[in-house]
PQR file with spaces between the fields and no chain letter, atoms N, CA, C, O and H, PARSE charges and radii, in Angstrom:
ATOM       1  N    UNK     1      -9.655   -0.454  -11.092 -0.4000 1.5000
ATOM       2  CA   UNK     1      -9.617    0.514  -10.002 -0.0000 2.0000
ATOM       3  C    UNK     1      -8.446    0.156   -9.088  0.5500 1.7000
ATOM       4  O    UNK     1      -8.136   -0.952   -8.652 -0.5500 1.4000
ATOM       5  N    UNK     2      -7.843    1.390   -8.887 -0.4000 1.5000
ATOM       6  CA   UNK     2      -6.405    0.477   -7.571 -0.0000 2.0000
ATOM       7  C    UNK     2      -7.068    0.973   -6.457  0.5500 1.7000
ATOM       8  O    UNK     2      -7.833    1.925   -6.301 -0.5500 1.4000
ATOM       9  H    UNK     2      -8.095    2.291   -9.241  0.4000 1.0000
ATOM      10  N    UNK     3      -6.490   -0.103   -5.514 -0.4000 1.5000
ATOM      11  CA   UNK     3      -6.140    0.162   -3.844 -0.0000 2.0000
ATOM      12  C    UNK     3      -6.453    1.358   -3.573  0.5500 1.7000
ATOM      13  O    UNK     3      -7.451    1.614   -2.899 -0.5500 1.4000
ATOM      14  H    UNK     3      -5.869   -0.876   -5.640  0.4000 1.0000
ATOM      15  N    UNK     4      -5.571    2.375   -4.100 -0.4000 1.5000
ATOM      16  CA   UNK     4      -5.577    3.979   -3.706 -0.0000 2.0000
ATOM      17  C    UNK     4      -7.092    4.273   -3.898  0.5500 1.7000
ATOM      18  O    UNK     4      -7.852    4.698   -3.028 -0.5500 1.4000
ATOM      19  H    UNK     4      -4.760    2.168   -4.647  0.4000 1.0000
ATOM      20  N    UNK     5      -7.380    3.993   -5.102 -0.4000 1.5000
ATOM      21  CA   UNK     5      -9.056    4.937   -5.620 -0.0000 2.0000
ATOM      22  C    UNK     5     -10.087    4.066   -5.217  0.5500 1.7000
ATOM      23  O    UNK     5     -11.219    4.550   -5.209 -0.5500 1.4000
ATOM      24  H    UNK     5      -6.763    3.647   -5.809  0.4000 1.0000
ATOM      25  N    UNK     6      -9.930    2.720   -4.832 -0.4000 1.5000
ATOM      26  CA   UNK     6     -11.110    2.139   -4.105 -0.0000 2.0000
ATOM      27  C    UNK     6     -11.086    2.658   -2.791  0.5500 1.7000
ATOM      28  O    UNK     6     -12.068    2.999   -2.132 -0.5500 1.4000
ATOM      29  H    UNK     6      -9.010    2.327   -4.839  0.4000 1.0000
ATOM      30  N    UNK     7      -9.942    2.694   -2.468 -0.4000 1.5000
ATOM      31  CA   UNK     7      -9.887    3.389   -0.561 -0.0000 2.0000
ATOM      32  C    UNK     7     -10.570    4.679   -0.183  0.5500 1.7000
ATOM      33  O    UNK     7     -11.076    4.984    0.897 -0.5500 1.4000
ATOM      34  H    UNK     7      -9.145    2.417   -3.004  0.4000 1.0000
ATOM      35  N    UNK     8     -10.458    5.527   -1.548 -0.4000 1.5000
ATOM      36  CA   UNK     8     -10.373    6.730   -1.585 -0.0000 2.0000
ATOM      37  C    UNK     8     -12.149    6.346   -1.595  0.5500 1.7000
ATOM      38  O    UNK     8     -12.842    6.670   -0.631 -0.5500 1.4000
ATOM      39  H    UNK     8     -10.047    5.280   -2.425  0.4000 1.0000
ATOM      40  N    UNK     9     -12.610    5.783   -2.542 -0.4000 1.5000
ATOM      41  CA   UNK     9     -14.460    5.889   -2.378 -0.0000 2.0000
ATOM      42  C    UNK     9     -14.967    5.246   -1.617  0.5500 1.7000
ATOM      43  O    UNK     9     -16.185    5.145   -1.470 -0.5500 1.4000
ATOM      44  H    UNK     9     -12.047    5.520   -3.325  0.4000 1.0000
ATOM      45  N    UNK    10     -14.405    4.880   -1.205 -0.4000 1.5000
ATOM      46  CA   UNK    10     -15.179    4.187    0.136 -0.0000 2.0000
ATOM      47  C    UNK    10     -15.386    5.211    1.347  0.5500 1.7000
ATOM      48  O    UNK    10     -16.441    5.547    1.883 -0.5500 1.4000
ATOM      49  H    UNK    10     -13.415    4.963   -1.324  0.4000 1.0000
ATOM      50  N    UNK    11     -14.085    5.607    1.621 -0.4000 1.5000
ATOM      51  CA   UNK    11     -13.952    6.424    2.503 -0.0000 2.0000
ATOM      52  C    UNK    11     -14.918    7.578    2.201  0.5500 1.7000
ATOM      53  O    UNK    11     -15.857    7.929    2.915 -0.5500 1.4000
ATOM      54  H    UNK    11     -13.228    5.334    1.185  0.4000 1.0000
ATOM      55  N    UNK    12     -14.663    7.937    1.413 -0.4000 1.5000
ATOM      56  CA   UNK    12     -15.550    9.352    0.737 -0.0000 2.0000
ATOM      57  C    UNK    12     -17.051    9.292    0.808  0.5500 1.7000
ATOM      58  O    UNK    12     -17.605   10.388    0.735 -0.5500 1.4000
ATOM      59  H    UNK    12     -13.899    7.652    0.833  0.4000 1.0000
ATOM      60  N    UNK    13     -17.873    8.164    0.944 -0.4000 1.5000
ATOM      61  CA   UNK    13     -18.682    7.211    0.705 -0.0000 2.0000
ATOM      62  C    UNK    13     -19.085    7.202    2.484  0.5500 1.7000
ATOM      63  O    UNK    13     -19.976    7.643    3.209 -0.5500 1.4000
ATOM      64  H    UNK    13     -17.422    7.274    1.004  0.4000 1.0000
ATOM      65  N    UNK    14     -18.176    6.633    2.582 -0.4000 1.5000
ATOM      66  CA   UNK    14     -18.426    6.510    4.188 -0.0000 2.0000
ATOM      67  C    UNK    14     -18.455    7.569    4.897  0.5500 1.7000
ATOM      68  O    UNK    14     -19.376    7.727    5.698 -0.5500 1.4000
ATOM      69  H    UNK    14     -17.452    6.274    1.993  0.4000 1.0000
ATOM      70  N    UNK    15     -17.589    8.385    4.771 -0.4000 1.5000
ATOM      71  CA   UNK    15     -17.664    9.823    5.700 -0.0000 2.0000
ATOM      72  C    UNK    15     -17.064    9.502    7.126  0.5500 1.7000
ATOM      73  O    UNK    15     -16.975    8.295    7.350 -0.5500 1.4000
ATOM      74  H    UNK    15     -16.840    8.256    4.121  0.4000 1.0000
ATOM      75  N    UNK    16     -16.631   10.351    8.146 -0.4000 1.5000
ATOM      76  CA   UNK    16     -16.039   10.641    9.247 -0.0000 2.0000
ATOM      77  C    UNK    16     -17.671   10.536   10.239  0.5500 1.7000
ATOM      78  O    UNK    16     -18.766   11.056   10.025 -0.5500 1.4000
ATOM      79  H    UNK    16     -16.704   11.332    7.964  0.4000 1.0000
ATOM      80  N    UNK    17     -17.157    9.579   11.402 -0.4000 1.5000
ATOM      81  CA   UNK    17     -18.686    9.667   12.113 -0.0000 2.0000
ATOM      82  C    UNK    17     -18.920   11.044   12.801  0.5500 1.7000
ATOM      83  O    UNK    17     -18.356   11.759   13.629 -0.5500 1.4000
ATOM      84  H    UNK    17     -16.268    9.157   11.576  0.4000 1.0000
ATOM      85  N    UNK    18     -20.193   11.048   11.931 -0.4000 1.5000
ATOM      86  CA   UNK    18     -21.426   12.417   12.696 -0.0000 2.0000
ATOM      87  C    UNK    18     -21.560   12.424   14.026  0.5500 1.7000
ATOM      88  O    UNK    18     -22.660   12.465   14.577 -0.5500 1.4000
ATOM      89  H    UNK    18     -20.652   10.467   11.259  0.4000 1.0000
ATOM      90  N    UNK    19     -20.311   12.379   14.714 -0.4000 1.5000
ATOM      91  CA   UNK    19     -20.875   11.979   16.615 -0.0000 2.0000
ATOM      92  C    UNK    19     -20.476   13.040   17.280  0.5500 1.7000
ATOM      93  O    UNK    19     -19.800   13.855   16.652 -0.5500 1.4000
ATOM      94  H    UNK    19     -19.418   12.345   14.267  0.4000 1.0000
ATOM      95  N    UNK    20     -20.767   13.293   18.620 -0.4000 1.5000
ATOM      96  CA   UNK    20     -20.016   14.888   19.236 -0.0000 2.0000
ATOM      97  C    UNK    20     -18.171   14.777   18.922  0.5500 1.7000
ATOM      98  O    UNK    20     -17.915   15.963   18.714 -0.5500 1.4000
ATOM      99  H    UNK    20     -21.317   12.631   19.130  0.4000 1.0000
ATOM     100  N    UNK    21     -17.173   14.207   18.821 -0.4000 1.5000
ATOM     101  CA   UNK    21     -16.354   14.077   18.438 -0.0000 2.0000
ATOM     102  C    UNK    21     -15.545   13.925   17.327  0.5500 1.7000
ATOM     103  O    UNK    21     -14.355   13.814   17.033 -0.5500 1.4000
ATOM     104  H    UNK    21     -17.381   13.244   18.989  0.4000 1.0000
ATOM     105  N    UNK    22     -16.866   13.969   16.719 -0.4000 1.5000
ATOM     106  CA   UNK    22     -16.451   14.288   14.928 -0.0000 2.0000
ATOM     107  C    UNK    22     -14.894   13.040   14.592  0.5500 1.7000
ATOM     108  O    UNK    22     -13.776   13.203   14.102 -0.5500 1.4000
ATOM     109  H    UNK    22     -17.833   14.059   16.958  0.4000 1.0000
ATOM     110  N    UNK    23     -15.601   11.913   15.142 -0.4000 1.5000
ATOM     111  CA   UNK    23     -14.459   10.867   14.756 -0.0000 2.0000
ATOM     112  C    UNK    23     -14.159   10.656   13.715  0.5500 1.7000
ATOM     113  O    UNK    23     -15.178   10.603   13.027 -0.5500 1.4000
ATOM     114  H    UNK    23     -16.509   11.780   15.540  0.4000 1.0000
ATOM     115  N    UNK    24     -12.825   10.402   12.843 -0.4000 1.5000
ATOM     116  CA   UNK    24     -12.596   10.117   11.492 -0.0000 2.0000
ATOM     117  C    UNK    24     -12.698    9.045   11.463  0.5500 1.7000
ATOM     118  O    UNK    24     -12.659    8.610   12.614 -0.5500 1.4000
ATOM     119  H    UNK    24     -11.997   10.446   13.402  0.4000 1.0000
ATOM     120  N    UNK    25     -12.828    8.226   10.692 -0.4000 1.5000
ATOM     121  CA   UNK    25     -12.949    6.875    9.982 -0.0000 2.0000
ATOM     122  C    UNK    25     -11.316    6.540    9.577  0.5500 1.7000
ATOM     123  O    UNK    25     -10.592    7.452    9.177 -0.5500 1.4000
ATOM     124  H    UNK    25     -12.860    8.579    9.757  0.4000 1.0000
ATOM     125  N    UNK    26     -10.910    5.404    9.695 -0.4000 1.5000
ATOM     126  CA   UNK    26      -9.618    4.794    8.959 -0.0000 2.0000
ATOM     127  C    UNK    26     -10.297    3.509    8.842  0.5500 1.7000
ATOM     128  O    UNK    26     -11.207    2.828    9.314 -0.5500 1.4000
ATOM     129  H    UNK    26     -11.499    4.664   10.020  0.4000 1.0000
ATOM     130  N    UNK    27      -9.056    3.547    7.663 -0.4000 1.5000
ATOM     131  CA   UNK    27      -8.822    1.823    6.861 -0.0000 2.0000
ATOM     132  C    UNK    27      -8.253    1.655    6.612  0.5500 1.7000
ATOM     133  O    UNK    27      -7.372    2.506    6.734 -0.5500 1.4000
ATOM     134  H    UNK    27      -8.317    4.100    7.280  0.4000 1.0000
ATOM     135  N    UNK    28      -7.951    0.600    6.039 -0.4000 1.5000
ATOM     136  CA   UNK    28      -6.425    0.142    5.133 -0.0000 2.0000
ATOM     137  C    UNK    28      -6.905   -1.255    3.871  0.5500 1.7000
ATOM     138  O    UNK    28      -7.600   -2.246    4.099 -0.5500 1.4000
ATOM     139  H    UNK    28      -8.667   -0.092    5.939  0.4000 1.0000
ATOM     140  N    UNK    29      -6.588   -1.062    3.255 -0.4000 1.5000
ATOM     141  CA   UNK    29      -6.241   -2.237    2.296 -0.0000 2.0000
ATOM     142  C    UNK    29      -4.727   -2.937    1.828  0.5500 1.7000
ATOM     143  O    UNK    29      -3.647   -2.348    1.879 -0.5500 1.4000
ATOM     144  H    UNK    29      -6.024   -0.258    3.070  0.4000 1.0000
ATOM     145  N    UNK    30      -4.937   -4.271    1.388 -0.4000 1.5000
ATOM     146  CA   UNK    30      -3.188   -4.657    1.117 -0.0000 2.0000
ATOM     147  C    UNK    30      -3.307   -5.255   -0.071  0.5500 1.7000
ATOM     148  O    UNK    30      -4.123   -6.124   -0.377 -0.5500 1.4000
ATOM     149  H    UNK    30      -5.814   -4.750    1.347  0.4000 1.0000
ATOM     150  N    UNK    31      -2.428   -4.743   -0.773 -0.4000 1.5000
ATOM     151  CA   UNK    31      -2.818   -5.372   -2.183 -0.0000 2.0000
ATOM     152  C    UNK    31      -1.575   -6.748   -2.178  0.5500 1.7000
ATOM     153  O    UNK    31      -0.855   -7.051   -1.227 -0.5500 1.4000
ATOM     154  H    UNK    31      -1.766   -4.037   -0.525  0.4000 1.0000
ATOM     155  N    UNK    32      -1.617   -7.383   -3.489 -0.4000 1.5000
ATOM     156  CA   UNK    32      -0.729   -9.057   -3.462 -0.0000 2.0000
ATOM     157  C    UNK    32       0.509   -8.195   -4.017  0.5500 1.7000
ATOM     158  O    UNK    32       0.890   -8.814   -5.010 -0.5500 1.4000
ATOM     159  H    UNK    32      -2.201   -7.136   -4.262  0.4000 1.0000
ATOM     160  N    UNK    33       1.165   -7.270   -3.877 -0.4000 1.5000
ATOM     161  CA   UNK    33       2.218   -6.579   -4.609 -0.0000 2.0000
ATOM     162  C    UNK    33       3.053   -5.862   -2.966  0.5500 1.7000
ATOM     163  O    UNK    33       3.849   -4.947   -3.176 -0.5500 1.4000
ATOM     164  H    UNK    33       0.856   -6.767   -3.070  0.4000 1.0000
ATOM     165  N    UNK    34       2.857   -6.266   -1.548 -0.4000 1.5000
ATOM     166  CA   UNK    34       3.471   -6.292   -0.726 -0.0000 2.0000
ATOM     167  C    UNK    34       3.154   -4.750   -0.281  0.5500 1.7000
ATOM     168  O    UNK    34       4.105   -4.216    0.290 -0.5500 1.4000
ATOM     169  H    UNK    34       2.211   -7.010   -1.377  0.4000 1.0000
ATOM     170  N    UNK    35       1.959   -3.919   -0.444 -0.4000 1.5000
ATOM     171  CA   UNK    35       2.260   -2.365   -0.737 -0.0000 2.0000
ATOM     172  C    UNK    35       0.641   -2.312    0.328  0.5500 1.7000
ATOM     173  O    UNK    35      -0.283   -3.101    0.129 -0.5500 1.4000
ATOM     174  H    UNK    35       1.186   -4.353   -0.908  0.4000 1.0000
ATOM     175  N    UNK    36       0.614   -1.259    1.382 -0.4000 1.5000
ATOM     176  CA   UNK    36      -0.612   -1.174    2.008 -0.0000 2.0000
ATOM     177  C    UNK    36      -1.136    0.267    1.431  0.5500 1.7000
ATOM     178  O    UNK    36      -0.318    1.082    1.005 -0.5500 1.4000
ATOM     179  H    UNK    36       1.365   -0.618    1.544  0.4000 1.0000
ATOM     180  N    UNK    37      -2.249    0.484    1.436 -0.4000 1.5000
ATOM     181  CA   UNK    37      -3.202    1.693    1.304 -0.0000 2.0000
ATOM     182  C    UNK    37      -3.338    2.164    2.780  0.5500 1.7000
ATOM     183  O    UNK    37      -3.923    1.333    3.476 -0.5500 1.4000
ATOM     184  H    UNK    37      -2.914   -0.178    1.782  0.4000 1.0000
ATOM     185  N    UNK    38      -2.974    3.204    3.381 -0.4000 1.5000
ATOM     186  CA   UNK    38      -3.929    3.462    4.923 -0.0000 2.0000
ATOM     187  C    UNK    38      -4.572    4.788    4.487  0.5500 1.7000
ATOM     188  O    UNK    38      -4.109    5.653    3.744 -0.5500 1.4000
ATOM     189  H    UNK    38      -2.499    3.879    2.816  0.4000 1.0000
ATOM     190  N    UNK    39      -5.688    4.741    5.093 -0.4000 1.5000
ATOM     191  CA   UNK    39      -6.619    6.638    4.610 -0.0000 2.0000
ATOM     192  C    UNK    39      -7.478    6.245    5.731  0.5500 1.7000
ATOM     193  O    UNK    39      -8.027    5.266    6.234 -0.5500 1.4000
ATOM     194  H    UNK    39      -6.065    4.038    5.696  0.4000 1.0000
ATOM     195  N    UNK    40      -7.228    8.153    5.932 -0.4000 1.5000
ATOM     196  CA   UNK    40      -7.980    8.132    7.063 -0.0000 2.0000
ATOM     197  C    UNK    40      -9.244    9.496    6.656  0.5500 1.7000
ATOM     198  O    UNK    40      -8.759   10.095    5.696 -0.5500 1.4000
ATOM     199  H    UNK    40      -6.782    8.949    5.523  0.4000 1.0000
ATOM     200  N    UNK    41      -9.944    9.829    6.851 -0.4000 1.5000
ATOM     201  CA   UNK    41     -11.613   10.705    6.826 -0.0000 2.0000
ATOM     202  C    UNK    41     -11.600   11.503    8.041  0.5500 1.7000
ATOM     203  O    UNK    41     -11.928   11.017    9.123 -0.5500 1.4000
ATOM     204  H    UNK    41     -10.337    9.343    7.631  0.4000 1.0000
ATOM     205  N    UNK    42     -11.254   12.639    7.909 -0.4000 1.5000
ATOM     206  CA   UNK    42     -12.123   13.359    9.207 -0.0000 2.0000
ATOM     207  C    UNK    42     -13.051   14.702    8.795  0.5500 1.7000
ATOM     208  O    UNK    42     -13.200   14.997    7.609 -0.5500 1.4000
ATOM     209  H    UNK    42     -10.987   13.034    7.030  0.4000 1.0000
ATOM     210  N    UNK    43     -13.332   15.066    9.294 -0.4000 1.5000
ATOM     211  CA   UNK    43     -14.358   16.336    9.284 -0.0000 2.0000
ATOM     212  C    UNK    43     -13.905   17.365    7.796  0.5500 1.7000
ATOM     213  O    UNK    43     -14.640   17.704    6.869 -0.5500 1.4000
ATOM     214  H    UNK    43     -13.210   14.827   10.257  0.4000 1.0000
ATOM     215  N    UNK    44     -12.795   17.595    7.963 -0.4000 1.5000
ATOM     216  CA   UNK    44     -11.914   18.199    6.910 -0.0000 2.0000
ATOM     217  C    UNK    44     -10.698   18.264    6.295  0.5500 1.7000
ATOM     218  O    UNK    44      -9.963   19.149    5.857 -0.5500 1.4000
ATOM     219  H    UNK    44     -12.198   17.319    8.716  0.4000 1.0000
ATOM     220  N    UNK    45     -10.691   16.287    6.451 -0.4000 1.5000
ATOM     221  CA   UNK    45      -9.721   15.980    4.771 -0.0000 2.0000
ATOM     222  C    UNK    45      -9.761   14.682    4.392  0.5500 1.7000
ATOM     223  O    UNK    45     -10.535   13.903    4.948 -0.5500 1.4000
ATOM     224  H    UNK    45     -11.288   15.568    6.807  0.4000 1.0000
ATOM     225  N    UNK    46      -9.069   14.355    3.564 -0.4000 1.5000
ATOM     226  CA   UNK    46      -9.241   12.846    3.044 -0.0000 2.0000
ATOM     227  C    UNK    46      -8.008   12.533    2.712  0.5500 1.7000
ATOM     228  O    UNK    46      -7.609   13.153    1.726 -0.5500 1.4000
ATOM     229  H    UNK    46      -8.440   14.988    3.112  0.4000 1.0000
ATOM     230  N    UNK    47      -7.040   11.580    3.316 -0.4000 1.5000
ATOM     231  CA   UNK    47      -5.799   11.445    3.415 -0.0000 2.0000
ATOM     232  C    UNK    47      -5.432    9.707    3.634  0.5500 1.7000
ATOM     233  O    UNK    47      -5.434    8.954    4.608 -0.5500 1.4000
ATOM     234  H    UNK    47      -7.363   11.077    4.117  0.4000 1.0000
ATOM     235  N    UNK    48      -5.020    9.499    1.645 -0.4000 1.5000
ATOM     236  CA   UNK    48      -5.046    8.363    1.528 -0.0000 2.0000
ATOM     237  C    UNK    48      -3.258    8.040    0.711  0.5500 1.7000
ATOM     238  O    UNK    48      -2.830    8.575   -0.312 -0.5500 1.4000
ATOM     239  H    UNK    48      -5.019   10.110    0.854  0.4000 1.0000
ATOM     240  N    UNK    49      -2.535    7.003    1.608 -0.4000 1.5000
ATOM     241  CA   UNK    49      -0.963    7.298    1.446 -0.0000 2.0000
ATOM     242  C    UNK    49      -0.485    5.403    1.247  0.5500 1.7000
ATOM     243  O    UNK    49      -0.732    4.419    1.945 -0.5500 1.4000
ATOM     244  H    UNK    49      -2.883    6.568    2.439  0.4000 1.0000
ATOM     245  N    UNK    50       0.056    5.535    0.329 -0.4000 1.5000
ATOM     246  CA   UNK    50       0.797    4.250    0.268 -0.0000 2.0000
ATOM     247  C    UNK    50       2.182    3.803    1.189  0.5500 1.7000
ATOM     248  O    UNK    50       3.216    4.460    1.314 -0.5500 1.4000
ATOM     249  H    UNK    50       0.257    6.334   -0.238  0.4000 1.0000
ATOM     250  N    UNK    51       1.803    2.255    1.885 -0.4000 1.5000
ATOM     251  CA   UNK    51       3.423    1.904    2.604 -0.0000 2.0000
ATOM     252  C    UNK    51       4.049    0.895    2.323  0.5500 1.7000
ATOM     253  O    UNK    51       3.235    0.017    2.609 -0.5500 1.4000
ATOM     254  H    UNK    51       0.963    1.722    1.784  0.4000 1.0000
ATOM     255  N    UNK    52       4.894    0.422    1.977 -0.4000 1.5000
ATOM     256  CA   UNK    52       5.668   -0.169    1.303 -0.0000 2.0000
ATOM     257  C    UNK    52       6.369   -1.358    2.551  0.5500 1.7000
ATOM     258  O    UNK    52       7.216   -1.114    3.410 -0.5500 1.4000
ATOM     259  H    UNK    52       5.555    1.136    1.745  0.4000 1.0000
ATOM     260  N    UNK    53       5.679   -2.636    2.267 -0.4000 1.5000
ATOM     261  CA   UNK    53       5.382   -3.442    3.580 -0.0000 2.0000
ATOM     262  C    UNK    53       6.963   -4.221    3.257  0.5500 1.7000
ATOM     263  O    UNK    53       7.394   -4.786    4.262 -0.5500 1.4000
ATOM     264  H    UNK    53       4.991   -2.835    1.569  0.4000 1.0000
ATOM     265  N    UNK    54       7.639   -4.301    2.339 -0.4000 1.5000
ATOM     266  CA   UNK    54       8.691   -5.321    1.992 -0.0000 2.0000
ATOM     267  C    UNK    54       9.712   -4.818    2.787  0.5500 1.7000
ATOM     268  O    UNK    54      10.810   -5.376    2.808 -0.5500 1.4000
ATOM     269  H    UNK    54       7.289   -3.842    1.523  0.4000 1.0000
């Protein structure tokens, strides 16, 4: 499973908090290849992008 598609189910998994503000959820992961995952969850999307830390 990579970075991208574990981020991606988790998030998906987790969901954007149910609160009056309909807060999205973020994360990030870093893999040993110098490269970050950030995705973020809100109400209506799932937006998971690679950054290139080198």
């Amino acid at each position: 499973l990579s970075p991208r598609d574990a981020l991606s189910t988790v998030l998906l998994a987790m969901d954007y908090e149910h609160d009056s503000y309909n807060t999205p959820r973020i994360a990030a992961v870093i893999d040993n290849e110098a490269t970050a995952c950030l995705g973020i969850v809100t109400d209506q999307s799932l937006l998971v992008t690679a950054i290139d830390l080198a």
